[in-house]
Residue, then its C-alpha position, 0 to 999 in steps of 0.5 A: x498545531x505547528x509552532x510557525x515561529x519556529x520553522x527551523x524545529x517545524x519545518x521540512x523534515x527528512x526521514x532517511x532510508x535507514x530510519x524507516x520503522x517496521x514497527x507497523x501492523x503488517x499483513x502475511x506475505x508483504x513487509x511494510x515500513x513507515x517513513x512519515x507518521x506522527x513519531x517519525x516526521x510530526x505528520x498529523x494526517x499522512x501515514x507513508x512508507x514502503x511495501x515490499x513482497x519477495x517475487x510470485x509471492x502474493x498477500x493475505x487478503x484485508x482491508x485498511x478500514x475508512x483509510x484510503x490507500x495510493x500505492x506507487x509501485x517503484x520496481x516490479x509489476x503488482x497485480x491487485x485482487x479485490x472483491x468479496x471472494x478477491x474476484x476482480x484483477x488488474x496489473x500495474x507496473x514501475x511508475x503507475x500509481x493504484x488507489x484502494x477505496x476503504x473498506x475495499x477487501x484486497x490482495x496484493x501479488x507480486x507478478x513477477x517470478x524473478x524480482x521483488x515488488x518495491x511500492x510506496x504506500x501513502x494512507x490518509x491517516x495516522x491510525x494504523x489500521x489493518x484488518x486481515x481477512x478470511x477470504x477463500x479467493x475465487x478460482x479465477x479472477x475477472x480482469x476488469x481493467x484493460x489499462x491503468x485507468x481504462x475500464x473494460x467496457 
């Protein structure tokens, strides 16, 4: 529990762009860095940092357990599987925002050639939890949304 008599130690803190820990679970093809945990910001409920994955490179597939996952994509365009065998897809783009239920097998894929995929990552809990999968992927991909949040009908 906070000290509220105390906001000057307690209060706001500012995690630095030079002070993000990769010391995090992390998963083939993505790098991923922790801004806001409990060691770094005193957070008690939040985990959030950056993903990163380098241009036409794409993840292993896993599942963050009961954790429920938004990702913010910054700069690049994501392309997210997801599925028993990664069978469905949809796209996202700089400022669009993407939610991962839990338990919810996934992927992320850079889409773009040329460029690195930039993302921020907010989960909804402190417990690192990230469970790399053995998912032999479908050939092709069932694209199941035709906008950012506009199912196909």
């Amino acid at each position: 529990m906070t000290d509220k008599s105390n906001w000057r130690d307690n209060g706001v803190r500012i995690v630095r762009s030079g002070e993000l820990d990769s010391n995090t679970p992390q998963t083939p093809g993505m790098t991923r860095a922790a801004a806001i945990n409990h060691a770094k910001a005193g957070a008690e409920k939040l985990w959030a940092g950056t993903v990163n994955i380098q241009p036409d490179a794409k993840t292993g597939a896993h599942h963050h357990g009961e954790l429920e996952s938004v990702i913010y994509v910054l700069k690049g365009r994501a392309r997210m599987r997801w599925g028993d065998n990664l069978e469905y897809v949809a796209e996202a783009d700089a400022g669009d925002f993407i939610y991962v239920p839990p338990f919810v097998p996934h992927q992320e894929i850079n889409a773009d050639p040329d460029q690195p995929l930039e993302c921020i990552l907010v989960r909804s809990d402190q417990e690192a939890i990230v469970v790399n999968l053995d998912i032999e992927p479908v050939e092709s991909s069932e694209t199941i949304w035709i906008g950012p949040n506009h199912p196909a009908e």
